[in-house]
C-alpha positions in Angstrom: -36.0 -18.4 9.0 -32.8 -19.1 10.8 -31.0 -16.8 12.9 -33.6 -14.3 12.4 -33.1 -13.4 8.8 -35.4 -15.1 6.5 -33.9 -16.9 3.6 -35.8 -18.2 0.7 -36.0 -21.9 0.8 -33.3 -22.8 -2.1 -31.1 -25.2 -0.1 -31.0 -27.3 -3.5 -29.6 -24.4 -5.4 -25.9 -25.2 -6.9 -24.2 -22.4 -8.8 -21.2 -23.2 -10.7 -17.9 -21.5 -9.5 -16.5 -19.5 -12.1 -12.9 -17.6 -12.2 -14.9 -14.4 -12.6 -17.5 -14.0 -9.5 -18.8 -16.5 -6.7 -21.9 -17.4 -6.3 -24.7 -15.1 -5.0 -24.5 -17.1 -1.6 -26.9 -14.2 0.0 -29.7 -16.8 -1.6 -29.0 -19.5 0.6 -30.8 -20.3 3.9 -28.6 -20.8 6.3 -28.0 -24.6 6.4 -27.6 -24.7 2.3 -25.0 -21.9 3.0 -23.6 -24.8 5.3 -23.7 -27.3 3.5 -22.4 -25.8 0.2 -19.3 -24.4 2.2 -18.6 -28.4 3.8 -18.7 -29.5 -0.3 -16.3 -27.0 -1.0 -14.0 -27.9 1.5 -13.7 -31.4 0.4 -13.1 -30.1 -3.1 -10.1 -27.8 -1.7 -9.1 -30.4 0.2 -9.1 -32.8 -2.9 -7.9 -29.9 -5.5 -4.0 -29.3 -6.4 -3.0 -26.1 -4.0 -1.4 -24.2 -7.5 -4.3 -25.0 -9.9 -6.9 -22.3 -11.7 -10.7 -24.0 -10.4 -8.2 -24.8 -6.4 -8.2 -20.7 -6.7 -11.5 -19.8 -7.8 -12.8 -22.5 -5.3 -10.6 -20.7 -2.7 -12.4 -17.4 -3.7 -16.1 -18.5 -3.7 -15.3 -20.2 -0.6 -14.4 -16.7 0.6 -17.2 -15.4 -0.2 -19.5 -17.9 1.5 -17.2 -16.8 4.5 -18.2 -13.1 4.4 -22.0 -13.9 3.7 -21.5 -16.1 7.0 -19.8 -13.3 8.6 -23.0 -10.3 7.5 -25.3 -12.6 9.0 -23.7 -13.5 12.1 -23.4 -9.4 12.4 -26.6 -8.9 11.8 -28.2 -11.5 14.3 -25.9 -9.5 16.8 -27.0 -6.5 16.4 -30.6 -7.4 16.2 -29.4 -9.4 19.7 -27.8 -6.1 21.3 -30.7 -4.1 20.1 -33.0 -6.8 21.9 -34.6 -7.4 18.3 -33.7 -11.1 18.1 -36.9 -12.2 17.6 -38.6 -9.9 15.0 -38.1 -9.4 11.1 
């Protein structure tokens, strides 16, 4: 458990990125979730800016950023609510 929301441990886990939906990224702990979003950084980086799998990369990549963004709101209010430290 990081952050104080437990994540099952499936920091191996690699979904394809597909031009329909990102990958379920709520599944991550947190330092997979990390780690997946520094490999897809390199593969924007590496990616032509106009192409199909740059955009669906960009979109999954967005995705990991909200997931990152609910659990960073969550710790908070657990924080504020002086909950840090239970689940």
């Amino acid at each position: 458990m990081r952050g104080g929301v437990a994540r099952a441990d499936t920091h191996t886990a690699r979904q394809p990125v597909t031009t329909t939906s990102p990958p379920d990224f709520s599944q991550l702990d947190d330092s997979a979730l990390l780690s997946r979003r520094a490999e897809m950084r390199a593969e924007l980086e590496r990616l032509p800016p106009h192409s199909a799998d740059h955009a669906a990369l960009s979109r999954a990549y967005d995705a990991s950023t909200a997931e990152i963004d609910d659990r960073a709101r969550r710790a908070w209010t657990k924080a504020s609510e002086g909950n840090l430290w239970t689940t």
